[in-house]
CHARMM internal coordinates of N, CA and C (Angstrom, degrees):
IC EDIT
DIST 1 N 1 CA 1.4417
DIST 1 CA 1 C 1.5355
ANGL 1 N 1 CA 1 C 108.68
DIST 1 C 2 N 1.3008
ANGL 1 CA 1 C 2 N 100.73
DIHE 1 N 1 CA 1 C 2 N 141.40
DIST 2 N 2 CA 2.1169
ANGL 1 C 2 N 2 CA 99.48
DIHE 1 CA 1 C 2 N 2 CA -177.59
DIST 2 CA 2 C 1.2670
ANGL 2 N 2 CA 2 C 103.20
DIHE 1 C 2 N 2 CA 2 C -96.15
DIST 2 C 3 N 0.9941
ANGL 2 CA 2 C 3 N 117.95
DIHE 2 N 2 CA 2 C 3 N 151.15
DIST 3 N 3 CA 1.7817
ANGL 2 C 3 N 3 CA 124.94
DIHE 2 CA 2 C 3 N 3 CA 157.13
DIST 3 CA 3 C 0.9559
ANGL 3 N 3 CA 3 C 127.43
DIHE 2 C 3 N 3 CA 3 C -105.38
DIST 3 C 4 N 1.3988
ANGL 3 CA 3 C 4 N 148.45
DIHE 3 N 3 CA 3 C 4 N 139.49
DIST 4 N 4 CA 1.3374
ANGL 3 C 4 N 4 CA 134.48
DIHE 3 CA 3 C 4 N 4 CA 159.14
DIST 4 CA 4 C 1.4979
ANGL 4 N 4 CA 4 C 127.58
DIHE 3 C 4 N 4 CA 4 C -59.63
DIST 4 C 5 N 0.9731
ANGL 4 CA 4 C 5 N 127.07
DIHE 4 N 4 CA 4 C 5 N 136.95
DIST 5 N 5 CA 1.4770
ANGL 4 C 5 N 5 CA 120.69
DIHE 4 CA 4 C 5 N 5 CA -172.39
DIST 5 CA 5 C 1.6916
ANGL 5 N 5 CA 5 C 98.73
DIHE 4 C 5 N 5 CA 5 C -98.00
DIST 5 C 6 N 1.6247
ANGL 5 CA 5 C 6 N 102.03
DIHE 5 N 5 CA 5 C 6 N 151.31
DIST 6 N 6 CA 1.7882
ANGL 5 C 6 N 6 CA 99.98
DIHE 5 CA 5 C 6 N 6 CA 163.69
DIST 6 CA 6 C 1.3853
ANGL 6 N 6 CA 6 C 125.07
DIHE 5 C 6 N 6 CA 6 C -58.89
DIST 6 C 7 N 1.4268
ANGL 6 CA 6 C 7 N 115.64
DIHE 6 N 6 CA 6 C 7 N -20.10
DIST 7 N 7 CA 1.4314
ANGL 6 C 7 N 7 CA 106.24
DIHE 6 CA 6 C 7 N 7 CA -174.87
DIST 7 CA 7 C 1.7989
ANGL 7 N 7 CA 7 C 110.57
DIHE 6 C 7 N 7 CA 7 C -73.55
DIST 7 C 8 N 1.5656
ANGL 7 CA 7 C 8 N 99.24
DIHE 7 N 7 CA 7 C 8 N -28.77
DIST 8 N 8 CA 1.7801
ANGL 7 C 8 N 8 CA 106.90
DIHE 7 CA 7 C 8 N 8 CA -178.72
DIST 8 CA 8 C 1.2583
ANGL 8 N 8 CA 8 C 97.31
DIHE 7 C 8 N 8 CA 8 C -80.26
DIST 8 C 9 N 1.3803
ANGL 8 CA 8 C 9 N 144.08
DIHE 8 N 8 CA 8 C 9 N -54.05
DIST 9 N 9 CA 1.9378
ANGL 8 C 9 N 9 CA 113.66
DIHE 8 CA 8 C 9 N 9 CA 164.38
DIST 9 CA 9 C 1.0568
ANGL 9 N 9 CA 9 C 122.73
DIHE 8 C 9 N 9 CA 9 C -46.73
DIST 9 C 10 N 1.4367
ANGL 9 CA 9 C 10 N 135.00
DIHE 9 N 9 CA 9 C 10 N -29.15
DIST 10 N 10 CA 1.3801
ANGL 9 C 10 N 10 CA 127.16
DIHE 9 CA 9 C 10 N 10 CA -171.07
DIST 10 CA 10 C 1.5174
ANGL 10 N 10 CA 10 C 92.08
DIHE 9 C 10 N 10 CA 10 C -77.76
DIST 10 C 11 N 1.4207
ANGL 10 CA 10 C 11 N 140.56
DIHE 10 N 10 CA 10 C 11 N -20.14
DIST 11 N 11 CA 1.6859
ANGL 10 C 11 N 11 CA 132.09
DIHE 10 CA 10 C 11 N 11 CA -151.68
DIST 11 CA 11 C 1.8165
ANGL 11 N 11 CA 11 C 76.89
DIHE 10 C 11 N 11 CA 11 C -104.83
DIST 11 C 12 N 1.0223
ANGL 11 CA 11 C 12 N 135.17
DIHE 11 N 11 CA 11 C 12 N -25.71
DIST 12 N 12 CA 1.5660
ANGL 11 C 12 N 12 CA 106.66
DIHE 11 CA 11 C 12 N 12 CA -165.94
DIST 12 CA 12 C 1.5219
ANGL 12 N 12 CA 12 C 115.86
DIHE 11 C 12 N 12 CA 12 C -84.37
DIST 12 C 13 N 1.6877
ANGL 12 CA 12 C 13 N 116.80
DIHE 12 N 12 CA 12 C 13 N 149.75
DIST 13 N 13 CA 1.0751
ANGL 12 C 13 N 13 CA 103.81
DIHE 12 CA 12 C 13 N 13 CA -143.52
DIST 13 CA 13 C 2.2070
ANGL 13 N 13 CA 13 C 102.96
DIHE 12 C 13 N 13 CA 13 C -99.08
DIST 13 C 14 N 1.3731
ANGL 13 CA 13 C 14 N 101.90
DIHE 13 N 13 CA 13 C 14 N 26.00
DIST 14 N 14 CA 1.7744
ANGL 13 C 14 N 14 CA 116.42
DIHE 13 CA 13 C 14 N 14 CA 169.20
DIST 14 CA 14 C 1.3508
ANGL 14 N 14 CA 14 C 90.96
DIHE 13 C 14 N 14 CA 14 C -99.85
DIST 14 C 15 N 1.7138
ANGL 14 CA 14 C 15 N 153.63
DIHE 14 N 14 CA 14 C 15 N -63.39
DIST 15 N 15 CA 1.1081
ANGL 14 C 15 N 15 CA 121.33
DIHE 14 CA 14 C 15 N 15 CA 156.34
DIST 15 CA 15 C 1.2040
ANGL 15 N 15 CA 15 C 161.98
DIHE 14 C 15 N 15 CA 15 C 0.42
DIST 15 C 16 N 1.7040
ANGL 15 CA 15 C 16 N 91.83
DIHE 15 N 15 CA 15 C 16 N -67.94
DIST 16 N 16 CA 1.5816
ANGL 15 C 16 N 16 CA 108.61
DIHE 15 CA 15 C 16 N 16 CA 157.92
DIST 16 CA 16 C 1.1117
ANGL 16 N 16 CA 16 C 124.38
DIHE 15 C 16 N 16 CA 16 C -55.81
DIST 16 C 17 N 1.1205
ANGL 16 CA 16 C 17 N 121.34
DIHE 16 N 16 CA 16 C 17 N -48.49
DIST 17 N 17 CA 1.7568
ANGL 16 C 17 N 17 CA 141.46
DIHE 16 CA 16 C 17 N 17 CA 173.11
DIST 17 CA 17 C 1.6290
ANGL 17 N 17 CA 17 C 98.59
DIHE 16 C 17 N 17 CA 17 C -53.78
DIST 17 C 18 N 0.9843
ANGL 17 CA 17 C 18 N 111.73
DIHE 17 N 17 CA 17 C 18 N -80.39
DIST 18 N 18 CA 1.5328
ANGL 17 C 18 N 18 CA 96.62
DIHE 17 CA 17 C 18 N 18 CA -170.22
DIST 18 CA 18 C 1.5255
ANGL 18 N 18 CA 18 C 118.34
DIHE 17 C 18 N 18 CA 18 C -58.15
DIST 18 C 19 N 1.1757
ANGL 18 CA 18 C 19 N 116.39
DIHE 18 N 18 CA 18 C 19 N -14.03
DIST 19 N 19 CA 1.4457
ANGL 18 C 19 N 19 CA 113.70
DIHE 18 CA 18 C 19 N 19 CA 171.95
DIST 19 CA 19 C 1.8151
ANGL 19 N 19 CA 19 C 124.38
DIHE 18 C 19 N 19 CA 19 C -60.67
DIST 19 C 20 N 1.9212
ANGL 19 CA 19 C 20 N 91.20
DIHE 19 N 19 CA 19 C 20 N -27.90
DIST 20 N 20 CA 1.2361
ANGL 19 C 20 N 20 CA 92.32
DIHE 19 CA 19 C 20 N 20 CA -167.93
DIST 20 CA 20 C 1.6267
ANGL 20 N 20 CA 20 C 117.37
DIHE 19 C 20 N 20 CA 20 C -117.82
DIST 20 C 21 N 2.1483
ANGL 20 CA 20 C 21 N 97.06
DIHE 20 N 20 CA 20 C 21 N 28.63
DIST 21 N 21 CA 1.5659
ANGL 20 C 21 N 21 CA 104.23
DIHE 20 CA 20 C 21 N 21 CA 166.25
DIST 21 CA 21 C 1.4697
ANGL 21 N 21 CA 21 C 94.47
DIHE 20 C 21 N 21 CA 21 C -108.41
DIST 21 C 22 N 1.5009
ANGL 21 CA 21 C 22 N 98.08
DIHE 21 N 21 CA 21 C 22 N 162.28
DIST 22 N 22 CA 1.8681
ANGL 21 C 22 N 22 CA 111.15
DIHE 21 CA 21 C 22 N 22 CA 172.17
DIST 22 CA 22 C 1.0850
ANGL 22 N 22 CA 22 C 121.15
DIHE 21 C 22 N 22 CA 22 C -42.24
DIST 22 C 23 N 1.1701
ANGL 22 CA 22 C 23 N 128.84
DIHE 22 N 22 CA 22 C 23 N 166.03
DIST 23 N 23 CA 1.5488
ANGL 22 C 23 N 23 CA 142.32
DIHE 22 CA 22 C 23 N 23 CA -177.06
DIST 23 CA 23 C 1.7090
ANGL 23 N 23 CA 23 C 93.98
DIHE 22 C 23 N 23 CA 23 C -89.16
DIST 23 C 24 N 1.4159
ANGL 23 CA 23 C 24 N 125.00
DIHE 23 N 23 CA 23 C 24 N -56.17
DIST 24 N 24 CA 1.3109
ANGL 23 C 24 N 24 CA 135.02
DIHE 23 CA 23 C 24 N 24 CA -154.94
DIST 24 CA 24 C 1.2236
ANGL 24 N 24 CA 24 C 97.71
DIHE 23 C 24 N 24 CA 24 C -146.38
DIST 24 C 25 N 1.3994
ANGL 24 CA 24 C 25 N 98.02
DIHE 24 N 24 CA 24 C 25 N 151.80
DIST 25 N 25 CA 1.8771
ANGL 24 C 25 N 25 CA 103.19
DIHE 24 CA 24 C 25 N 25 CA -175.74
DIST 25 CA 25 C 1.5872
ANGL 25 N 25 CA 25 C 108.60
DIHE 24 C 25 N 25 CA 25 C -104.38
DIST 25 C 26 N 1.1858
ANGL 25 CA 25 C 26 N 159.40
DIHE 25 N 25 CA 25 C 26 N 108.90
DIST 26 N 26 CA 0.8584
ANGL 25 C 26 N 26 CA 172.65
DIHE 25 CA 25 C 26 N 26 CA -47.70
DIST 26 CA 26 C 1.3955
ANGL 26 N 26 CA 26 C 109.55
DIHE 25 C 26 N 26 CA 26 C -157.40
DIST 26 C 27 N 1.3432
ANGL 26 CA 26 C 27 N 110.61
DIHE 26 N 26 CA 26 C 27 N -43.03
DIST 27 N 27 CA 1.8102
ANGL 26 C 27 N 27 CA 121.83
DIHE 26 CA 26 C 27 N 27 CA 177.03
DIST 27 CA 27 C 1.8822
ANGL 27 N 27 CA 27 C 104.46
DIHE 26 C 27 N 27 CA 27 C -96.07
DIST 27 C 28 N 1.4117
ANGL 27 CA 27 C 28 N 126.02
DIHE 27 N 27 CA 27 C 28 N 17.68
DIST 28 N 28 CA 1.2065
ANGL 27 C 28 N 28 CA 120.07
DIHE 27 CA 27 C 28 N 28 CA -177.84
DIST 28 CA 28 C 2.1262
ANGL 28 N 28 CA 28 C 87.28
DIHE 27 C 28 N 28 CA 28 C -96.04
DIST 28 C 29 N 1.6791
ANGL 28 CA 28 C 29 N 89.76
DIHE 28 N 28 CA 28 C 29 N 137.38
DIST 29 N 29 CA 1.7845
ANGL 28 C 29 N 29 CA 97.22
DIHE 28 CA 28 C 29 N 29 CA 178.31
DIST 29 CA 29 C 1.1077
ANGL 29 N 29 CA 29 C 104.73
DIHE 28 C 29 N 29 CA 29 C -112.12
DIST 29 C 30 N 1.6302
ANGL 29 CA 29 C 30 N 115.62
DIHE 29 N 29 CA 29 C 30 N 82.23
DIST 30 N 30 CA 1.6194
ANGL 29 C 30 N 30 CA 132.76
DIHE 29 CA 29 C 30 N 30 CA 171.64
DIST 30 CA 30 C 1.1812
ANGL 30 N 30 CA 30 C 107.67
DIHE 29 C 30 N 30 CA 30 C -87.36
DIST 30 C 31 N 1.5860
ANGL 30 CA 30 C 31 N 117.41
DIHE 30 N 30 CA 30 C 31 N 147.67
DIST 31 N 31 CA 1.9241
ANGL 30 C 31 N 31 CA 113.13
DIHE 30 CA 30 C 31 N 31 CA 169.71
DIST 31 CA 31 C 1.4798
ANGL 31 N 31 CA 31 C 97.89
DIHE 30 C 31 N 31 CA 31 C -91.43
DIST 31 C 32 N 1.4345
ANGL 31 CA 31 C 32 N 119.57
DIHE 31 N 31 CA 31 C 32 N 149.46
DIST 32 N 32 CA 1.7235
ANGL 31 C 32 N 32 CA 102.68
DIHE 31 CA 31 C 32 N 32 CA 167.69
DIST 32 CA 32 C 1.5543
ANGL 32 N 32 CA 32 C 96.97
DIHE 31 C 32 N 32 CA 32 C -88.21
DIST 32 C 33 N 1.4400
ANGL 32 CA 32 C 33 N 83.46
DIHE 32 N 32 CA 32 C 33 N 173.79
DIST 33 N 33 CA 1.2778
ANGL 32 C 33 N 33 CA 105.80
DIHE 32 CA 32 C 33 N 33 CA 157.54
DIST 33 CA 33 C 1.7412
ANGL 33 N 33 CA 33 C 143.08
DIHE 32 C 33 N 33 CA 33 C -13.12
DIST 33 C 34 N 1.6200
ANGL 33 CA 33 C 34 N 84.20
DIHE 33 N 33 CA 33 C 34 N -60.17
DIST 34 N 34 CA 1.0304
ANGL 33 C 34 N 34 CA 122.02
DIHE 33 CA 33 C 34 N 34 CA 175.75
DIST 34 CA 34 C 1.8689
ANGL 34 N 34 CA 34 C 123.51
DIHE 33 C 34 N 34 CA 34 C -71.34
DIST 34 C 35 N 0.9590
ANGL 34 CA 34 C 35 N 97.47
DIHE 34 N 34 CA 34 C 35 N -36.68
DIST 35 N 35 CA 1.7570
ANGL 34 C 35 N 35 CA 130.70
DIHE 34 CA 34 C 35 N 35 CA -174.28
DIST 35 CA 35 C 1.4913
ANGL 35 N 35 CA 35 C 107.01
DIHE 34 C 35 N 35 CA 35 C -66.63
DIST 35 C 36 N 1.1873
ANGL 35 CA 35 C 36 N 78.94
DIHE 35 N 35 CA 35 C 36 N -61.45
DIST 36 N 36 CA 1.9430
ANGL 35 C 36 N 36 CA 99.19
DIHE 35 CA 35 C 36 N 36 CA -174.99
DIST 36 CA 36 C 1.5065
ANGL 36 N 36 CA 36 C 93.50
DIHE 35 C 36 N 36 CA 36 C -68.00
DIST 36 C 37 N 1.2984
ANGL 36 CA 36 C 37 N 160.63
DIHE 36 N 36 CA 36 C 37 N -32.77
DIST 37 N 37 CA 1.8051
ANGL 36 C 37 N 37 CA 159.43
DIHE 36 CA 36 C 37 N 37 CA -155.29
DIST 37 CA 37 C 1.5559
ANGL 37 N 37 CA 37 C 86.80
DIHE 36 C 37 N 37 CA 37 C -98.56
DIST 37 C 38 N 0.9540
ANGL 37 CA 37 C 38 N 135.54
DIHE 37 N 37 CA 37 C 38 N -61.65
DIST 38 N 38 CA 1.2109
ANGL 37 C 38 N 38 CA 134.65
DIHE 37 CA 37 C 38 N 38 CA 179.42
DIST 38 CA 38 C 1.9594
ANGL 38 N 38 CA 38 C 117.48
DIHE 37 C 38 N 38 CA 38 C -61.48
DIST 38 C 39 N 1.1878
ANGL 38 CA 38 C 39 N 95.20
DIHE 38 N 38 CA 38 C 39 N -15.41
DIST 39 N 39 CA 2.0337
ANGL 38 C 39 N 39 CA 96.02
DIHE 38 CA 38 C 39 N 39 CA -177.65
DIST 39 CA 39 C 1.4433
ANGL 39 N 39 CA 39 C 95.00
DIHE 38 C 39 N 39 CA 39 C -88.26
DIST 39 C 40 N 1.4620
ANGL 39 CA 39 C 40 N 104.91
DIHE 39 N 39 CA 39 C 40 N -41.96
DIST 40 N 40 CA 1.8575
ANGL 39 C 40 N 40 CA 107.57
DIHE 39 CA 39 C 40 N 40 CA 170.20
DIST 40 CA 40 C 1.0562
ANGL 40 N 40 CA 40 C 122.59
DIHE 39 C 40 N 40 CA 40 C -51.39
DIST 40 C 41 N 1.4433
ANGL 40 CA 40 C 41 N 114.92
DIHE 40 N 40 CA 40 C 41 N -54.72
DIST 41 N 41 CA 1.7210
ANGL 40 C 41 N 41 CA 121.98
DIHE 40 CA 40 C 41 N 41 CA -163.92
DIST 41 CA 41 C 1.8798
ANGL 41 N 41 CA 41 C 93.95
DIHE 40 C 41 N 41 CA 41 C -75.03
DIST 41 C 42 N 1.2594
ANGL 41 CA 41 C 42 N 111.57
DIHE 41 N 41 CA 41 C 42 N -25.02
DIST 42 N 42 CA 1.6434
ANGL 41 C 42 N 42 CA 99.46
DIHE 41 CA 41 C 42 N 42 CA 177.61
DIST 42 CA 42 C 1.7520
ANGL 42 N 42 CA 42 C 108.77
DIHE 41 C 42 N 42 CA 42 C -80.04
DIST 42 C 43 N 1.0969
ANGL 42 CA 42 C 43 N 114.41
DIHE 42 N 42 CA 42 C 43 N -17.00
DIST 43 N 43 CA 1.2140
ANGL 42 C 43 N 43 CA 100.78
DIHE 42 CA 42 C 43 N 43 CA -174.01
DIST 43 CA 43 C 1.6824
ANGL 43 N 43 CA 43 C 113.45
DIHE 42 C 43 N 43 CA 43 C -93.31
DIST 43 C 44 N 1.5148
ANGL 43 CA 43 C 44 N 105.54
DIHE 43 N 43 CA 43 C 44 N -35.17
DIST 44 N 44 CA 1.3733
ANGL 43 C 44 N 44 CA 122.18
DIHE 43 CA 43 C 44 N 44 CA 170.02
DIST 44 CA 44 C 1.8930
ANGL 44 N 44 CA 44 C 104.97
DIHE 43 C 44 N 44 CA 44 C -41.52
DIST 44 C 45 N 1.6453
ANGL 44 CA 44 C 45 N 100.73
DIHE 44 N 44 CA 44 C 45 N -47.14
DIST 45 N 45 CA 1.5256
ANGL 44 C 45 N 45 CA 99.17
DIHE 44 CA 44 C 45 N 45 CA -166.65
DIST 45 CA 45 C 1.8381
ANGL 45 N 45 CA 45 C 104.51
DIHE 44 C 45 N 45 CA 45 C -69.42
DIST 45 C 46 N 1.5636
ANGL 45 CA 45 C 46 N 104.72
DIHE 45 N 45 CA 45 C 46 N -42.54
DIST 46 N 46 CA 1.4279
ANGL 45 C 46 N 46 CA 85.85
DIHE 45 CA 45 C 46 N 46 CA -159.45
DIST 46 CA 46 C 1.7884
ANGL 46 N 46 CA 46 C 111.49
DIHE 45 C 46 N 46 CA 46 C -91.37
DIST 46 C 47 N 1.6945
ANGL 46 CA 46 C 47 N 104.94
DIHE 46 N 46 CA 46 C 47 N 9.19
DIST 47 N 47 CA 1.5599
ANGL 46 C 47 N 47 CA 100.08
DIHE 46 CA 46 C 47 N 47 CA 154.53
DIST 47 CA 47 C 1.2205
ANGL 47 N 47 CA 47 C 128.16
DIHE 46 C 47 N 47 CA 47 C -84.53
DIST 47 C 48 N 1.4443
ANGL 47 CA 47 C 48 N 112.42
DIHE 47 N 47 CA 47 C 48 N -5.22
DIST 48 N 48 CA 1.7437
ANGL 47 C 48 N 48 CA 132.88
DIHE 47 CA 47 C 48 N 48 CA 166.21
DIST 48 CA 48 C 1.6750
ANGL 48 N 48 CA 48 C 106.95
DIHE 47 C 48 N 48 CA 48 C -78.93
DIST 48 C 49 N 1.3432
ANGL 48 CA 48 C 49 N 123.59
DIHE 48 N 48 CA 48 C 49 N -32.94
DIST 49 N 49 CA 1.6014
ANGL 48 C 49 N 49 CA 124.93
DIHE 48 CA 48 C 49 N 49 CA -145.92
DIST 49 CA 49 C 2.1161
ANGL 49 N 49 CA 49 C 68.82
DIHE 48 C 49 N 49 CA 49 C -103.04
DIST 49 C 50 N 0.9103
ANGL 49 CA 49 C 50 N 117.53
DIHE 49 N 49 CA 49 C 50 N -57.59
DIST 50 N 50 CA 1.8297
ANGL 49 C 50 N 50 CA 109.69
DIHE 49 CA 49 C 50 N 50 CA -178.27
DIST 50 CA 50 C 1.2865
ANGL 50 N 50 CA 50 C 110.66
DIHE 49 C 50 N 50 CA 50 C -45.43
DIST 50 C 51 N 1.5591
ANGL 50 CA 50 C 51 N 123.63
DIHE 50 N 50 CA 50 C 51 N -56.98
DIST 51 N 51 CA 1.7792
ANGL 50 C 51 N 51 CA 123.17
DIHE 50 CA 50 C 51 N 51 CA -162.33
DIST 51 CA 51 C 1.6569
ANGL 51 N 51 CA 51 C 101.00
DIHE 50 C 51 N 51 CA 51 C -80.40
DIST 51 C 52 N 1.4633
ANGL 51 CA 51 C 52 N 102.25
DIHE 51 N 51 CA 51 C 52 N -16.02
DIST 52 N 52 CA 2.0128
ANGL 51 C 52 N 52 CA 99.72
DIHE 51 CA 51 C 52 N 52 CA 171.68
DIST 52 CA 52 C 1.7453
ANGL 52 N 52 CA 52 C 114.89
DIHE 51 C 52 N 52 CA 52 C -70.72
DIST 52 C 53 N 1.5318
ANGL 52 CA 52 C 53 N 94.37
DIHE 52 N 52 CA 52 C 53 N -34.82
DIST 53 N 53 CA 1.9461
ANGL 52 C 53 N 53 CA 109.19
DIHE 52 CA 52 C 53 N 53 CA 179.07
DIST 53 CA 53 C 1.2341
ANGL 53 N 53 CA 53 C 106.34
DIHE 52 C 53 N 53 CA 53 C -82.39
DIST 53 C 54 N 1.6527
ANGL 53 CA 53 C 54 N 134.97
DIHE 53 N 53 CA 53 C 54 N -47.13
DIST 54 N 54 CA 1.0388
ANGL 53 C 54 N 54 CA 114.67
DIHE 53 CA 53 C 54 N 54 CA 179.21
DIST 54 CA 54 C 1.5506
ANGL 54 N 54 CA 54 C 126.79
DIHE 53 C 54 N 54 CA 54 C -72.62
DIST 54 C 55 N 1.6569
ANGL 54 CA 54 C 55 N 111.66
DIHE 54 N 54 CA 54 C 55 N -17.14
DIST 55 N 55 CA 1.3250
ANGL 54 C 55 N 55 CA 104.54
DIHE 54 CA 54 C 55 N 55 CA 168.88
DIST 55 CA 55 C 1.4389
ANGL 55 N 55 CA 55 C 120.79
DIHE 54 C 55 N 55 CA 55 C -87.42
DIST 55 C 56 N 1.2431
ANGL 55 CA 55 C 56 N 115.29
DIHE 55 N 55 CA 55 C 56 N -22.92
DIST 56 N 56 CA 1.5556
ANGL 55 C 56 N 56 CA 136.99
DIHE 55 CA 55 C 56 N 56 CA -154.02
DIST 56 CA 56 C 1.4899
ANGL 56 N 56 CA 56 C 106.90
DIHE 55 C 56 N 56 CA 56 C -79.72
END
COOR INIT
IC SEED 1 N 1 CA 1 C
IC BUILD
């Protein structure tokens, strides 16, 4: 069975090419990961901090 070696992906020239477009496009308006856990945990808190005032 053959294998490809890394040095023959690094020589082909769709490699190269993609090596040398962006990772991420700059004008795309994604939440990360991160963004979105934090929009939750804020909303989680202040529908807790409301049902504590309206019952409280």
């Amino acid at each position: 069975m053959m294998a490809i070696t890394h040095d023959e992906v690094r020589r082909h020239p769709r490699w190269k090419a993609e090596m040398q477009t962006p990772l991420h496009s700059p004008r795309s308006q994604r939440v990360s990961g991160a963004g979105l856990i934090a929009l939750v945990a804020l909303l989680i808190v202040s529908v807790a901090a409301a049902v504590l005032a309206v019952r409280g």
